[in-house]
C-alpha positions as CSV (number, residue, x, y, z in Angstrom):
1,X,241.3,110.4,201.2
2,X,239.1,108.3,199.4
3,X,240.3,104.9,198.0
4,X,240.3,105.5,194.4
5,X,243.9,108.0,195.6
6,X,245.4,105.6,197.7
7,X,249.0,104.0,195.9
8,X,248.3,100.3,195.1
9,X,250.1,97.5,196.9
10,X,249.0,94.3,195.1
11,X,247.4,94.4,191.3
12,X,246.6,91.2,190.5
13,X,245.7,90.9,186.4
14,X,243.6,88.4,185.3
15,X,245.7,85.5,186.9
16,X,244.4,82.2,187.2
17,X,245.7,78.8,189.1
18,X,245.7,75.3,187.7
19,X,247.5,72.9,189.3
20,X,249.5,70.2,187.8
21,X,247.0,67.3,188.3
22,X,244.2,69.2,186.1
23,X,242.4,70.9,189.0
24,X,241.7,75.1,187.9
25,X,241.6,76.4,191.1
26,X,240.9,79.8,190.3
27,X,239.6,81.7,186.9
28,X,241.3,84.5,186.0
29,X,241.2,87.0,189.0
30,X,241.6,91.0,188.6
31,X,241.6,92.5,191.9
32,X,243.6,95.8,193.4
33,X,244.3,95.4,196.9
34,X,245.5,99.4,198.1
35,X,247.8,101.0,201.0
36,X,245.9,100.8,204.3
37,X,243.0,99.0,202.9
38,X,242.0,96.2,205.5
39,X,240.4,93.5,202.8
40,X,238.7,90.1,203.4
41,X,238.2,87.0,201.0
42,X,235.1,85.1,202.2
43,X,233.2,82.1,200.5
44,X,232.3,78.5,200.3
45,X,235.1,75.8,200.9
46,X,237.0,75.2,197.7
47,X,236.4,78.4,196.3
48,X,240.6,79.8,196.4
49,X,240.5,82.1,198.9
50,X,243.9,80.3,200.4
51,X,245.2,79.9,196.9
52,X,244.9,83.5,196.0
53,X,246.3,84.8,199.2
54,X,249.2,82.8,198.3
55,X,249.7,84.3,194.8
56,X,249.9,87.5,196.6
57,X,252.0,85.9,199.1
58,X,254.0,84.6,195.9
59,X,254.1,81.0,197.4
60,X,252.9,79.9,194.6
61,X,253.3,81.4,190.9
62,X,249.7,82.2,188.9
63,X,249.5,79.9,185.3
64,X,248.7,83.0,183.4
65,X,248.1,86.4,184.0
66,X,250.6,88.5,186.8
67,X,250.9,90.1,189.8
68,X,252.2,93.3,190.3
69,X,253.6,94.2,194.0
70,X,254.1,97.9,194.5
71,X,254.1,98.8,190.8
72,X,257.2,96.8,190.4
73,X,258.5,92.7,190.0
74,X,258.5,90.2,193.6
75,X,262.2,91.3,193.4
76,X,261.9,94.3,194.8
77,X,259.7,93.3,197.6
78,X,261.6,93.1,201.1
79,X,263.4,96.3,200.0
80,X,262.2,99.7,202.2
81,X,258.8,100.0,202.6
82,X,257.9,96.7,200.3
83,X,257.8,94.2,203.0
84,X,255.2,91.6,203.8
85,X,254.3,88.8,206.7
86,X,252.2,85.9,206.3
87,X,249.8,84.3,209.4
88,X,249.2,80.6,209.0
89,X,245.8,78.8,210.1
90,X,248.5,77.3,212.4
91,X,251.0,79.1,214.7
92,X,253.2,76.6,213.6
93,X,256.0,78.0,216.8
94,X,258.7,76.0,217.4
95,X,258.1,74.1,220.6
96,X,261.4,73.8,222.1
97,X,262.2,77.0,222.0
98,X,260.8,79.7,224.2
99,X,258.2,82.6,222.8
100,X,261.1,85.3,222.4
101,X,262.9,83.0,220.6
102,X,259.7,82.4,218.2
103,X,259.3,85.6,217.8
104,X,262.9,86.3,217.3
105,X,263.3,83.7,214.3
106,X,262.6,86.5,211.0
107,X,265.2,88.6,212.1
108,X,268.0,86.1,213.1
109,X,267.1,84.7,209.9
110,X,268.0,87.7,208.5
111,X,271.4,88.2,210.2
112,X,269.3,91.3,212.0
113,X,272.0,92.1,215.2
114,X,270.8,91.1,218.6
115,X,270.5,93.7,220.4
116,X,268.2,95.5,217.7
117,X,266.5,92.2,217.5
118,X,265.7,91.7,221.2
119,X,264.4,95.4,221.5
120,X,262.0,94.8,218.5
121,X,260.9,91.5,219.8
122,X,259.7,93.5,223.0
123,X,257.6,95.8,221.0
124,X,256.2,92.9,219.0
125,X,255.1,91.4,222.2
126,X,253.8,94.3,224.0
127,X,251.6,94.7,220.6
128,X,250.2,91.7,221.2
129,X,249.6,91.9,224.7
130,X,252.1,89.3,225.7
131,X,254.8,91.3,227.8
132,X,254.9,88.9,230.4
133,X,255.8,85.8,228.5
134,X,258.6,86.2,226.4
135,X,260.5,83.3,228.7
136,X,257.6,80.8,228.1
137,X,257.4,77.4,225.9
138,X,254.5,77.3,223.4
139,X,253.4,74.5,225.6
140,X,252.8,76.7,228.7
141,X,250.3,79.1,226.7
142,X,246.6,79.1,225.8
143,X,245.5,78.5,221.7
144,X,245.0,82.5,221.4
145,X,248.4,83.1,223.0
146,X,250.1,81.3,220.8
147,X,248.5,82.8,217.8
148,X,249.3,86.2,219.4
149,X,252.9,84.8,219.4
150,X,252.5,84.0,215.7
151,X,251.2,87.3,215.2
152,X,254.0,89.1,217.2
153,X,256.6,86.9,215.0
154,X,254.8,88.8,212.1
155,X,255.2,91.9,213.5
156,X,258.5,91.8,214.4
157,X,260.1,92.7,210.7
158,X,257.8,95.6,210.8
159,X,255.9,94.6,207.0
160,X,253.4,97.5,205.2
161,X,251.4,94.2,204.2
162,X,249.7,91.6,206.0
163,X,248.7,88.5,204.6
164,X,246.5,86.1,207.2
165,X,244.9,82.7,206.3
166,X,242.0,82.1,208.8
167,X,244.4,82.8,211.8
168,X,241.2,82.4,214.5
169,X,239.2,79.6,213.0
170,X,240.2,77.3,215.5
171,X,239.6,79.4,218.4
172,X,236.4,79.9,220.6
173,X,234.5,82.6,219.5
174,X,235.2,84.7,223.0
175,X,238.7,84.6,222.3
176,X,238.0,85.1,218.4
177,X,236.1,88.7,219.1
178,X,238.8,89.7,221.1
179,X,241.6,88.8,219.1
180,X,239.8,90.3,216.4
181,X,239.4,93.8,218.3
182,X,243.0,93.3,218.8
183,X,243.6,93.2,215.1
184,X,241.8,95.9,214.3
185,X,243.2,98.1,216.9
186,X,247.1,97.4,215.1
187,X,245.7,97.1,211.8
188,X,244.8,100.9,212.8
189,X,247.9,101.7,214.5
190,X,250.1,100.4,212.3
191,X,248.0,101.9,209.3
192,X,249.1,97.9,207.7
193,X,247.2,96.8,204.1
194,X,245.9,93.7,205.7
195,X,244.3,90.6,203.5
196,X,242.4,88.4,205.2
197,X,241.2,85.2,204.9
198,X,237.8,83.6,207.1
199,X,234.4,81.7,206.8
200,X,232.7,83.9,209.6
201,X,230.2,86.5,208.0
202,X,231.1,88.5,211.5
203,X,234.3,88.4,211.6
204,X,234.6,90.0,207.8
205,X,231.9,92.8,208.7
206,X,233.8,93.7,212.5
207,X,237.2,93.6,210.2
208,X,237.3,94.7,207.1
209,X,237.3,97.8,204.9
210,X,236.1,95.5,201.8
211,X,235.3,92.4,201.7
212,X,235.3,89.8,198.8
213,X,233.2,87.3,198.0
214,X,234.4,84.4,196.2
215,X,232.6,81.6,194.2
216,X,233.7,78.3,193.1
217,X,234.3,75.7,190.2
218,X,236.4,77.3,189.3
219,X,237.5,80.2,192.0
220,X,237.0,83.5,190.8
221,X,235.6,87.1,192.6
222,X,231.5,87.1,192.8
223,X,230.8,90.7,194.3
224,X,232.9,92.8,196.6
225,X,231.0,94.9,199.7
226,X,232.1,98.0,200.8
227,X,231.8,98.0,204.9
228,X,232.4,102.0,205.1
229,X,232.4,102.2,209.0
230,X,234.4,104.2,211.0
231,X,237.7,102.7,212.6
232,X,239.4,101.6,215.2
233,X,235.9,99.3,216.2
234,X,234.4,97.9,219.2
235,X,232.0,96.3,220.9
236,X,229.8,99.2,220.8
237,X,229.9,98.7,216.7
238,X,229.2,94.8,216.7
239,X,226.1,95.7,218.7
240,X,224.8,98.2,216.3
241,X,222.1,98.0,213.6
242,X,224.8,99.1,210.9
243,X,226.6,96.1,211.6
244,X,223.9,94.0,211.3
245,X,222.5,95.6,208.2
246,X,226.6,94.2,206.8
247,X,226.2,91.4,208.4
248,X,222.4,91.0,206.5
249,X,223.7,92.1,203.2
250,X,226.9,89.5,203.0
251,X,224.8,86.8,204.2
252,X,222.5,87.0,201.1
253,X,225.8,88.0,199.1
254,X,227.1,84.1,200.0
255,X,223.9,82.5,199.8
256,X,223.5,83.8,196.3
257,X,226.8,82.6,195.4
258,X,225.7,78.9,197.1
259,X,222.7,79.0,194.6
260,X,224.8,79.7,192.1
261,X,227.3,76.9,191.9
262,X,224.1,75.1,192.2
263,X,223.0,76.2,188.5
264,X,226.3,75.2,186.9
């Protein structure tokens, strides 16, 4: 199934961002994100790539133009089918309270009963490779544990999409691959429509389905590439001359786009 006959998840339509104090953050954007599509927002510092993924997120409302979320209104999302999660640059866990209880905090939020609860928040954790530790403080883990804690808390409320803003950024790039295979591998499991944010030309190739491009002064979409690769990856793909030729072909993608905020 190609992507052109997969159901949309997110339409955006030509909505922009402008902030009260006068700063446009992005130009009008038009951009369909579709079911099961694993799609990454890369470019220069400044150029809405947050912003945007919180328009989707609906954190924050567009200035003009709309977003569509499953053909329908931000009012029907949470209903079947129509949920999302959103990953922080942070893990932003509470540190008092122990990982299950982390993990735990969407549903009990949501008046979900415990004992359905606690079962879930063992299959979130076993996702994540983190079966062991549901009795542990944040304190007592690693930085990539407690992002796989953040990611397990996303988990948890089962969502069709994933919204994630630069969740390894931070991390050593050892622990960055293999949190990355990680994602992959649930991103295929859980067949999620993943949106990703990151500055790390190999991280968006290893990823993604698409990936796009963003320029700045004011944000907007500057070219979208296609990685059409076949899925769940591995190592034996980051060592292959297909992922370099990506790798080669976004590289001169964002240095174009440098060159051009140099013009304007």
């Amino acid at each position: 199934m190609s992507g052109r006959d997969l159901a949309p998840v997110v339409e955006i339509l030509s909505a922009d961002k402008v902030f009260p104090n006068g700063t446009r953050a992005l130009a009008p954007i038009d951009l369909k994100i579709v079911e099961r599509e694993f799609l990454t927002l890369i470019g220069p510092s400044g150029c809405g790539k947050s912003t945007l993924l919180k328009l989707i997120a609906n954190l924050i409302e567009p200035t003009d133009g709309r977003i569509v979320w499953w053909s329908g209104g931000f009012d029907k999302v949470g209903t079947a089918d129509r949920s999302l999660a959103f990953v922080f640059q942070d893990p932003t866990l509470m540190p008092w309270a122990r990982v299950e209880t982390n993990v735990r905090l969407p549903l009990d939020l949501a008046g979900a009963p415990k004992a359905a609860s606690n079962a879930r928040v063992k299959e979130a954790l076993a996702r994540v490779g983190l079966e062991g530790f549901a009795r542990h403080y944040p304190r007592q883990l690693s930085g990539g544990m407690r992002m796989r804690v953040s990611i397990a808390r996303s988990l948890v409320t089962a969502p069709n999409l994933l919204l994630m803003d630069e969740p390894f950024g931070a991390l050593d790039e050892f622990t960055r691959n293999r949190l990355d295979a990680d994602l992959v591998r649930l991103w295929w499991e859980r067949k999620l429509t993943t949106v990703f944010v990151t500055h790390s030309i190999y991280e968006a190739v290893f990823l993604s389905t698409r990936v796009v491009v963003m320029g700045a002064q004011p944000g907007r979409i500057f070219k979208v590439l296609s990685i059409d690769e076949p899925h769940p990856r591995d190592e034996s793909f980051r060592n292959s001359p297909r992922f370099a030729e990506h790798c080669r072909a976004l590289s001169a993608m964002l240095t174009e786009v440098s060159l051009s905020q140099l013009q304007r």
